[in-house]
PAMIGU-133280 format. One record per residue (C-alpha): residue number from 1; x, y, z. Coordinates in Angstrom, 3 decimals, always signed. Layout:
BEGIN
VOLUM   num         px         py         pz
VOLUM   NUM          X          Y          Z
...
***
This chain:
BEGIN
VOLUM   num         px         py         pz
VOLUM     1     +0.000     +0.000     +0.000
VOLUM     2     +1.076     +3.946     -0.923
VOLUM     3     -0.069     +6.908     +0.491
VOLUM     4     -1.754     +9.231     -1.797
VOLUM     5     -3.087    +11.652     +0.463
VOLUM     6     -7.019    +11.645     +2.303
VOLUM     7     -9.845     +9.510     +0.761
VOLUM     8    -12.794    +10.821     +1.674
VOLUM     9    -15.971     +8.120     -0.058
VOLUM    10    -18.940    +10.304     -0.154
VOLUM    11    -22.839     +8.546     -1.208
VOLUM    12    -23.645    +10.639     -4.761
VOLUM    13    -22.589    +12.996     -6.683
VOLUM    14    -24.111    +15.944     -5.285
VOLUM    15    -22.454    +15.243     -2.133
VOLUM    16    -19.250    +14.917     -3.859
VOLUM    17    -19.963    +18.348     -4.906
VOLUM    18    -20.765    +19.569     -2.028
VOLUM    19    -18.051    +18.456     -0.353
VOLUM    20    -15.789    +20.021     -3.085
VOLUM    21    -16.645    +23.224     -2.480
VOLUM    22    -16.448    +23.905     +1.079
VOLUM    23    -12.754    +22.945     +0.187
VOLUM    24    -12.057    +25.500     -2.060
VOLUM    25    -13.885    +27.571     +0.044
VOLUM    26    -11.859    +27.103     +2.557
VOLUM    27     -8.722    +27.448     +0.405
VOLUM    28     -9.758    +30.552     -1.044
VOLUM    29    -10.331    +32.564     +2.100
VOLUM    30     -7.336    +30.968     +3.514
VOLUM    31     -5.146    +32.227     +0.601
VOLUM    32     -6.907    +35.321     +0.435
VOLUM    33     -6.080    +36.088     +4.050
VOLUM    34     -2.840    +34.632     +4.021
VOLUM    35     -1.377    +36.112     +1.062
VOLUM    36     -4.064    +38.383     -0.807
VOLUM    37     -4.599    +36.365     -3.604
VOLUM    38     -6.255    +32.726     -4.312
VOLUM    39     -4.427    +31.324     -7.232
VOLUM    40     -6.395    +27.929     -8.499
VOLUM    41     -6.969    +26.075    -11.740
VOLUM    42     -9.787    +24.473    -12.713
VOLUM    43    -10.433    +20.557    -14.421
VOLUM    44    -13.073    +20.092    -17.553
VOLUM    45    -15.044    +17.232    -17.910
VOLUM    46    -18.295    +16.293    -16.466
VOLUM    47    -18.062    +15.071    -12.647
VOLUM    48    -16.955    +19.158    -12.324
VOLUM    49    -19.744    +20.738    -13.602
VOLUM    50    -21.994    +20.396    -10.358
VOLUM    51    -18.960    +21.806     -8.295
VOLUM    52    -19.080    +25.070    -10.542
VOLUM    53    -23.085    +25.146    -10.451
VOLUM    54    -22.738    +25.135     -6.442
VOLUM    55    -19.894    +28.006     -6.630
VOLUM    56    -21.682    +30.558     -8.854
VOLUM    57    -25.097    +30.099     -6.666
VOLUM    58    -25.145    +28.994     -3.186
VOLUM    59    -21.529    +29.912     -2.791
VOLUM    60    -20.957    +32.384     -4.391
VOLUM    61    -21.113    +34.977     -1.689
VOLUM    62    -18.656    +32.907     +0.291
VOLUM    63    -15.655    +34.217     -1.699
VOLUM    64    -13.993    +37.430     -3.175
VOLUM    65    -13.986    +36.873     -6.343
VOLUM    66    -11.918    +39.876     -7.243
VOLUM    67     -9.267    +38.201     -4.981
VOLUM    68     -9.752    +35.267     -7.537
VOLUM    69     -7.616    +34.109    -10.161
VOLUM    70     -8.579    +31.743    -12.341
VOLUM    71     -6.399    +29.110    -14.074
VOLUM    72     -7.180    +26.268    -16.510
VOLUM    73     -5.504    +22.306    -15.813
VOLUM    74     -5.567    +21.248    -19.511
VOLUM    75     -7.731    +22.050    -22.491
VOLUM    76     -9.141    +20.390    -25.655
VOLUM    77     -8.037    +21.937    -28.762
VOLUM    78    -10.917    +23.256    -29.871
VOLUM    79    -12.080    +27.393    -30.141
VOLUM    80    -14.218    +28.656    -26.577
VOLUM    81    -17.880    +28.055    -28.152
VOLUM    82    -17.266    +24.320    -28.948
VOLUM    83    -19.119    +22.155    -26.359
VOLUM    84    -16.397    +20.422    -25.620
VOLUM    85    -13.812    +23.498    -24.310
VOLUM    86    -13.353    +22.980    -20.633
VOLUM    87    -13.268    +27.239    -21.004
VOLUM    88    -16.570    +27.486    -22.468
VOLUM    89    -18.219    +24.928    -19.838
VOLUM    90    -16.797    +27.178    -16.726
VOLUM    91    -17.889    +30.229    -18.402
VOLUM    92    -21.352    +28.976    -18.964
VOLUM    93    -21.783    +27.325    -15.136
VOLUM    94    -19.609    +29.711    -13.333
VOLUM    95    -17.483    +32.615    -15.000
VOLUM    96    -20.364    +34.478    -16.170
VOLUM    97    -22.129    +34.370    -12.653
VOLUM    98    -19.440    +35.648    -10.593
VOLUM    99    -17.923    +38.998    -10.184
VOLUM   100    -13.893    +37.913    -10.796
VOLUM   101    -12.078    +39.483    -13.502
VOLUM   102     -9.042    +37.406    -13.105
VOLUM   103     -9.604    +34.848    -15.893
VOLUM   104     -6.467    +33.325    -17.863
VOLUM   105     -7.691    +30.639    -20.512
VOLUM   106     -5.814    +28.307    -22.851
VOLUM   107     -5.936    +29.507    -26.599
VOLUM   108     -7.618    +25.967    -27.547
VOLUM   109     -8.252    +27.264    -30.883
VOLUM   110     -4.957    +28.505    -32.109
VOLUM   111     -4.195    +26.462    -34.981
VOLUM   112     -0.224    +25.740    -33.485
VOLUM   113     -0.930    +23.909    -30.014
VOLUM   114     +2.986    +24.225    -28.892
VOLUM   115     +2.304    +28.271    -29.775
VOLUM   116     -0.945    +27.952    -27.304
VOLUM   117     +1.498    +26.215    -24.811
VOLUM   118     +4.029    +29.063    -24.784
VOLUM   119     +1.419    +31.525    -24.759
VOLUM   120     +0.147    +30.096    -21.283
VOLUM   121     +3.180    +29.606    -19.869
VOLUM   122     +4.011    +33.558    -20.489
VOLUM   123     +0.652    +34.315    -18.817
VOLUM   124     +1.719    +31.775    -15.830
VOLUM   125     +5.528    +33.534    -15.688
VOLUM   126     +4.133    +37.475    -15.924
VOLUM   127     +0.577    +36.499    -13.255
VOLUM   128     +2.583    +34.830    -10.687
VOLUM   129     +5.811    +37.137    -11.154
VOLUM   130     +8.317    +34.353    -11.857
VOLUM   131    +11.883    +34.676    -12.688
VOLUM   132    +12.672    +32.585    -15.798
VOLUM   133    +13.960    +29.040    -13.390
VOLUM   134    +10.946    +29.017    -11.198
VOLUM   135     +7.376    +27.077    -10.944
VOLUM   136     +4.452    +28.664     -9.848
VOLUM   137     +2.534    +27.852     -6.480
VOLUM   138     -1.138    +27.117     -6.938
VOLUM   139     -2.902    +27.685     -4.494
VOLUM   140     -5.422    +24.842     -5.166
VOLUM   141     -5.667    +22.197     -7.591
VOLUM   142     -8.904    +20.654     -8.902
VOLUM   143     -7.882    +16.962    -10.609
VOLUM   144     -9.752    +14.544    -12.011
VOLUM   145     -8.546    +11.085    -12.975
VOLUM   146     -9.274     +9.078    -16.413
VOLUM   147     -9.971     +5.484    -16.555
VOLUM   148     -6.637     +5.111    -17.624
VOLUM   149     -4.929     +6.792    -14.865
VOLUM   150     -4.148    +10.059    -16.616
VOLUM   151     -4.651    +13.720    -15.018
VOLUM   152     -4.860    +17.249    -17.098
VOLUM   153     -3.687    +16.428    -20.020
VOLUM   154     -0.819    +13.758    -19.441
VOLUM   155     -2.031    +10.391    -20.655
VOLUM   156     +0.517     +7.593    -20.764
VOLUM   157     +2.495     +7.483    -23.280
VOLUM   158     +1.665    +10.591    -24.235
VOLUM   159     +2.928    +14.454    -22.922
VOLUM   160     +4.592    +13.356    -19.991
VOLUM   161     +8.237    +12.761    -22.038
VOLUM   162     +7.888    +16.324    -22.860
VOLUM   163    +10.664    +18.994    -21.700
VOLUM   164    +10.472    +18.853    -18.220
VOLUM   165    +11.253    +22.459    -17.088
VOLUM   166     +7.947    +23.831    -19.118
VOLUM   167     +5.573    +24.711    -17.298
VOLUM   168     +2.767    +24.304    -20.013
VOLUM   169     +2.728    +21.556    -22.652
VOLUM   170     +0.916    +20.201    -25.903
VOLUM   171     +0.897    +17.359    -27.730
VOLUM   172     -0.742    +14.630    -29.428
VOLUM   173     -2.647    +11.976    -28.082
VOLUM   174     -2.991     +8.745    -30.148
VOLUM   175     -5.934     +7.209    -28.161
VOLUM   176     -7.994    +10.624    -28.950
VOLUM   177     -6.361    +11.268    -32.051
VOLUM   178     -6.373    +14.922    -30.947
VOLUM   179     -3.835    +17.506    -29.358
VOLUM   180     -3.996    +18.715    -26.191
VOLUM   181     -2.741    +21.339    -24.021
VOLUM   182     -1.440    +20.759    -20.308
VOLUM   183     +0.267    +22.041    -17.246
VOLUM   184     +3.300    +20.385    -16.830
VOLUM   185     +3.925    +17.446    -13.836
VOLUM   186     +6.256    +20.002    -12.277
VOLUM   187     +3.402    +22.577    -12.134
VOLUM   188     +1.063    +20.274    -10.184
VOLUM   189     +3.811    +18.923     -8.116
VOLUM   190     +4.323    +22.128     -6.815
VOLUM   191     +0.655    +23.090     -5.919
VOLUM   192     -0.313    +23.927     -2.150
VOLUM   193     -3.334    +21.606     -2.020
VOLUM   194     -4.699    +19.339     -4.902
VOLUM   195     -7.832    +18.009     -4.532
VOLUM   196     -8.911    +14.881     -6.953
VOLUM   197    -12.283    +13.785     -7.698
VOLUM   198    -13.660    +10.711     -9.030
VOLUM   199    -16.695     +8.753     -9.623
VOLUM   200    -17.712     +5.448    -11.049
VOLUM   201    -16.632     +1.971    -10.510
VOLUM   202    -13.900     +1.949    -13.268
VOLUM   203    -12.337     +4.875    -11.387
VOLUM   204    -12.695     +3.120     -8.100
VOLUM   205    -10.592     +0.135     -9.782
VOLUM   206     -8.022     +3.085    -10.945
VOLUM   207     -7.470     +4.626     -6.863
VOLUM   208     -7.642     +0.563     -5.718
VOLUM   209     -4.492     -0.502     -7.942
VOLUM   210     -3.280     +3.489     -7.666
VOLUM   211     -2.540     +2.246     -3.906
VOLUM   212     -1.462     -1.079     -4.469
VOLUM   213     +1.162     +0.032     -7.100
VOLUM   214     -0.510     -2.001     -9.615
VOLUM   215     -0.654     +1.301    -11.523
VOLUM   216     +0.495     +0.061    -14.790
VOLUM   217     +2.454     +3.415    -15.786
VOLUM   218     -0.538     +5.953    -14.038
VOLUM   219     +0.378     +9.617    -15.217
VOLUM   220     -1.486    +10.293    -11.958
VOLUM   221     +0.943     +8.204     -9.926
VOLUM   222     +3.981    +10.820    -10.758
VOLUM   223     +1.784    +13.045     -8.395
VOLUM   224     +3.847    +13.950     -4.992
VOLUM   225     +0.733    +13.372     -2.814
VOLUM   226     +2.497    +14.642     +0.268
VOLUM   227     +3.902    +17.372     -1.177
VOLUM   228     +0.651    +18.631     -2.695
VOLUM   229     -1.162    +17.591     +0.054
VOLUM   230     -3.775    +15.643     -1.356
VOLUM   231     -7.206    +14.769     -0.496
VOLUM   232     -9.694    +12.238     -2.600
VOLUM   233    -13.340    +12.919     -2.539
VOLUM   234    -15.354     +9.590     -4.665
VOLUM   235    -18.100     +8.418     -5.291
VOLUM   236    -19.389     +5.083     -6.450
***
């Protein structure tokens, strides 16, 4: 057995959610107090979507959002309107609803995803003020986990051999026969607090052999769960 952090099994979804937010709740008026700021980026797909829906409404007075700064995981290389941009889904359940300015989103639709990667990665540099040999500090990361262990963007075999001292990366992924876009390992390695979440029995079978070390080449198991202090919150 591994330690990957706090597993916390919740009964549905909506608990899952709920759950969820009072973290970055917590987080975010933590940071804010601490350090002025609450610097967090934010996962696509669909187990999310309930998380943002509870942030933008019975939330949303529970945080500054001008003290907010809002940073993407990974995107899908596609332009903000497609259904499938993990930008346009936030901006739909929760950007529009909330009073935050601070909003930094990966160009999915430029045409040259390694251009869209540097682009980010200048945004990341000149947001958190970092000299040209250092990573930024999230304040909170929001993970899920794929079926076949990967998180962001880094799927195995694919991303993860890229240069290691990026902070942002792109590349193609065979089993989607797409490109994506990704922070780096290094980037969520160095994260305050990362919080995964994951439902579903296939997923359960991922976090069962994830702390077994059966992981059978897991992106997810390059995470530093101490470092990142990481907490679990499933769902069956």
């Amino acid at each position: 057995m591994i330690e990957i952090g706090a597993i916390v099994s919740v009964q549905s979804l909506t608990d899952l959610a709920e759950l969820t937010v009072q973290q970055i709740v917590e987080e975010a008026n933590k940071a804010i107090s601490d350090r002025g700021r609450f610097m967090i980026a934010l996962s696509g797909g669909r187990t999310p979507q309930n998380i943002y829906r509870l942030l933008s409404d019975k939330y949303r007075n529970n945080i500054d959002w001008r003290k907010v700064y809002l940073f993407f995981s990974d995107e899908r290389c596609v332009n903000p309107e497609n259904e499938n941009s993990n930008y346009g889904m936030v901006k739909n359940l929760l950007i529009d609803k909330v009073p935050g300015e601070q909003v930094f989103r990966m160009e999915g639709e430029n045409p040259d995803p390694a251009q869209a990667a540097a682009n980010y990665e200048n945004t990341i540099r000149k947001i958190f003020s970092l000299r040209s040999d250092e990573i930024p500090v999230f304040d909170f990361m929001l993970l899920g986990i794929g079926v076949d262990g990967h998180v962001a963007s880094l799927f195995p075999g694919s991303l993860l051999s890229s240069d290691e001292n990026k902070l942002v990366i792109s590349g193609w992924v065979q089993k989607l026969k797409a490109n994506r876009i990704s922070l780096s390992l290094n980037v969520l390695n160095n994260s305050r607090k990362i919080v995964f979440i994951a439902s579903g029995r296939e997923k359960m079978a991922v976090l069962d052999n994830l702390t077994k070390q059966e992981n059978s080449g897991y992106p997810v198991a390059q995470i530093d769960f101490n470092k990142t202090n990481s907490t679990w919150i499933i769902t069956d």
